[in-house]
N, C-alpha and C positions, 0 to 999 in steps of 0.2 A: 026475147031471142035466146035460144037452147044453145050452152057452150057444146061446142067440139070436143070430147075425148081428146086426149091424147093420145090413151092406147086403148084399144077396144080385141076385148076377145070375144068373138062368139061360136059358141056350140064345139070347143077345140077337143078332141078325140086325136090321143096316140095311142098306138098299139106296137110291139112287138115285133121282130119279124126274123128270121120265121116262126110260123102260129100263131102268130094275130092276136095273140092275147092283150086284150085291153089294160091300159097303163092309167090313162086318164083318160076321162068318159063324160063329152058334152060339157064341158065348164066354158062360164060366159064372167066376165066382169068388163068393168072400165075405169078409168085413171086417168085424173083431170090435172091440170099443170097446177105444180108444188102441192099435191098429195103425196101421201103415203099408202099404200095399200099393204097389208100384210096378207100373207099367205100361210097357214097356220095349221097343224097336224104332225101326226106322227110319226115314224120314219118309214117310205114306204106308202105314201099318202098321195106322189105326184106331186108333190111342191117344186122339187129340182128340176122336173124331167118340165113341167110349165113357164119357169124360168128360163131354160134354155131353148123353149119352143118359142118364147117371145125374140130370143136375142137370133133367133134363125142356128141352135150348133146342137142340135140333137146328138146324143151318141150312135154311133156304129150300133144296129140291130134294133134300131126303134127307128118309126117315121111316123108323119101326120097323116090319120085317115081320112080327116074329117074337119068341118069350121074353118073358121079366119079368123087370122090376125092382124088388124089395122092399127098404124106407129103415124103418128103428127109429127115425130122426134128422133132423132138416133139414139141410140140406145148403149150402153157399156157395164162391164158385168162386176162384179166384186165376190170370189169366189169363193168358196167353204176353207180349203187348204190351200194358206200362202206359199208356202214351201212348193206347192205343186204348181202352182199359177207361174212362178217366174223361172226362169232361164239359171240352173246351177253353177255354168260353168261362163254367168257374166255378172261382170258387178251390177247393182243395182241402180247406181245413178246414169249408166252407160245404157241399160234396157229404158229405164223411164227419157234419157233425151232422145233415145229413139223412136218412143212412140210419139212423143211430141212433133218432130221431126217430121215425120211421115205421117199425120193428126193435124197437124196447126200449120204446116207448110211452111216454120222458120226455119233462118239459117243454123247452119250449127252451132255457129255460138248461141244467139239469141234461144236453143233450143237447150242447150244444157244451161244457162241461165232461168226458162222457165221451169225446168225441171228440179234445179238445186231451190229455189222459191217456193216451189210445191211442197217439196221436203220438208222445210223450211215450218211451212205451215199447216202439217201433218205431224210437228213435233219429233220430225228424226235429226240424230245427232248432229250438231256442226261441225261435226271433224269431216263429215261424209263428201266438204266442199275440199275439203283437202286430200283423202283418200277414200277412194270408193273403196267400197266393199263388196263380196259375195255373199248371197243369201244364205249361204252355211254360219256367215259370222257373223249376224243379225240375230237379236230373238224372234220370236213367234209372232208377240207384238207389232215387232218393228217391220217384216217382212209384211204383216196383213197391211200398213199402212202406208207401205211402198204399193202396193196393188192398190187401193183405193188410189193412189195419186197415179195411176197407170191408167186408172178407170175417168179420172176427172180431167187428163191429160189430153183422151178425147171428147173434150166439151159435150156430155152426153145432154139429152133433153129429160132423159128417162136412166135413172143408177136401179141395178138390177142388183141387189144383194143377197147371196145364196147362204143365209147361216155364215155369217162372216165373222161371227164371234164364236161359233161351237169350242176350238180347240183351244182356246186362250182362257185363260185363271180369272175368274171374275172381276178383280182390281181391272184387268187389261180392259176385258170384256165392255166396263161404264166407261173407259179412256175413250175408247173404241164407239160406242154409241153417241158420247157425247159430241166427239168428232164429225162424226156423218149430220148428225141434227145440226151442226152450228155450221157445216160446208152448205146442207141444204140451203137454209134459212140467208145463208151470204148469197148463194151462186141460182138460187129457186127451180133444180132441179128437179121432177116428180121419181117418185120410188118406188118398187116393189121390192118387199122386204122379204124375205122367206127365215122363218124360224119355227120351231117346236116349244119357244119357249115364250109362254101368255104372259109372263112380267116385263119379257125385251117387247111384246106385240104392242103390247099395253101403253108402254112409253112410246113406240118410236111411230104408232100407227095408226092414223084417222079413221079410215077404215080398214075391217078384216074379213079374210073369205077362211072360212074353216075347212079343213079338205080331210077326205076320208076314204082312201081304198079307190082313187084317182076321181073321188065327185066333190063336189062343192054341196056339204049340207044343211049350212048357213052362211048370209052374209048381211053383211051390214054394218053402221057406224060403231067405230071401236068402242065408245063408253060404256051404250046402249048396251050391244050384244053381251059385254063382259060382264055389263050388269045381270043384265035380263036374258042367259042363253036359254033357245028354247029348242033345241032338238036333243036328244038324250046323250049323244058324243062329245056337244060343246061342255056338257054340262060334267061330264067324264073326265075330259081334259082341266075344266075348274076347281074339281075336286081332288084332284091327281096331281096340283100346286101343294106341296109341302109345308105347314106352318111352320115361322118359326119358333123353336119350344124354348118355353119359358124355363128360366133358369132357379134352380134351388135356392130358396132366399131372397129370391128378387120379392118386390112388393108390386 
């Protein structure tokens, strides 16, 4: 008996508009409950504009020309820039019992309750149950991890994360990944990852779709592929990982 996808893409073609020019061109995957898929390329590749074709929020001047997309799950987003994701001129524990609120269909207390727990267990401050805060007064950190708990606030089936680590310091960056793997592995949400970076794909991703100039021109199981890339771009992007240089003296 063949399991059901979760999320199924086939032959998905955006384009532009006006002028039609193609953005992403025929990409097919699928994503089976508590995977991870990564989506993996350059800037410029269609990995962001494929993410938000899945969540249904294209931007203003692009639309779908083409394909489907089939979701077994709801789905919720965890975006590139925190700072841009939440509401400036409200605190953040007020935005998160909001969505809960209007997500989970509790009372208001019962909703700023699930939301200070969230908090709670995303590692933001305990002072935050005493005074909220505005996303100005929050680090970079702290704000991405108020959004992931906005994004898990709607019990999603499917976490869609768009380079959720780009803007954060590498120390953040492992806080950060290791966060999401251990929320997965507790709550068995499936994933699409989106990153440029093959050591975050590497870790967080079962399988990977390589994307290039809006196509997909390898896919396959994360170990395998990184092992064994076999189109000449995977193998570009392998190469194009930095060693680290060994130091004077060392042995």
């Amino acid at each position: 008996m063949s399991i059901q996808p979760l999320l199924e893409v086939e032959g998905l073609s955006l384009a532009a508009k006006p002028g039609g020019k193609i953005l992403v061109d025929t990409i097919s995957f699928t994503l089976n409950k508590g995977e991870t898929l990564g989506l993996v390329g350059e800037s410029g590749s269609g990995k962001s504009l494929t993410l938000r074709a899945v969540l249904g929020l294209l931007p203003r001047g692009v639309e779908k020309v083409g394909g489907a997309i089939q979701s077994g799950a709801s789905s919720a987003m965890v975006f590139q820039d925190p700072r841009g994701a939440l509401d400036p001129l409200c605190p953040v524990v007020k935005q998160l019992t909001e969505v809960v609120y209007y997500r989970q269909k509790l009372s208001r207390k019962a909703s700023r309750a699930a939301a200070l727990e969230l908090l709670d267990r995303l590692g933001l401050p305990d002072s935050l149950k005493h005074t909220d805060r505005y996303p100005s007064q929050l680090s970079g950190g702290q704000c991405q991890r108020v959004v992931i708990a906005m994004a898990l606030a709607c019990k999603p089936g499917i976490l869609l994360c768009d380079e959720p680590t780009t803007a954060l310091d590498v120390t953040v960056q492992r806080q950060i990944i290791e966060t999401i793997s251990a929320l997965q592995k507790e709550l068995g949400f499936a994933m699409v990852f989106v990153t440029h970076n093959l050591a975050i794909a590497a870790a967080m991703c079962s399988k990977l779709c390589v994307m290039k100039e809006g196509r997909i021109v390898e896919q396959g199981e994360a170990r395998a592929l990184l092992q064994n890339p076999q189109d000449p771009y995977t193998q570009m992007l392998m190469n194009s990982v930095l060693p680290v240089p060994e130091l004077e003296g060392s042995v």
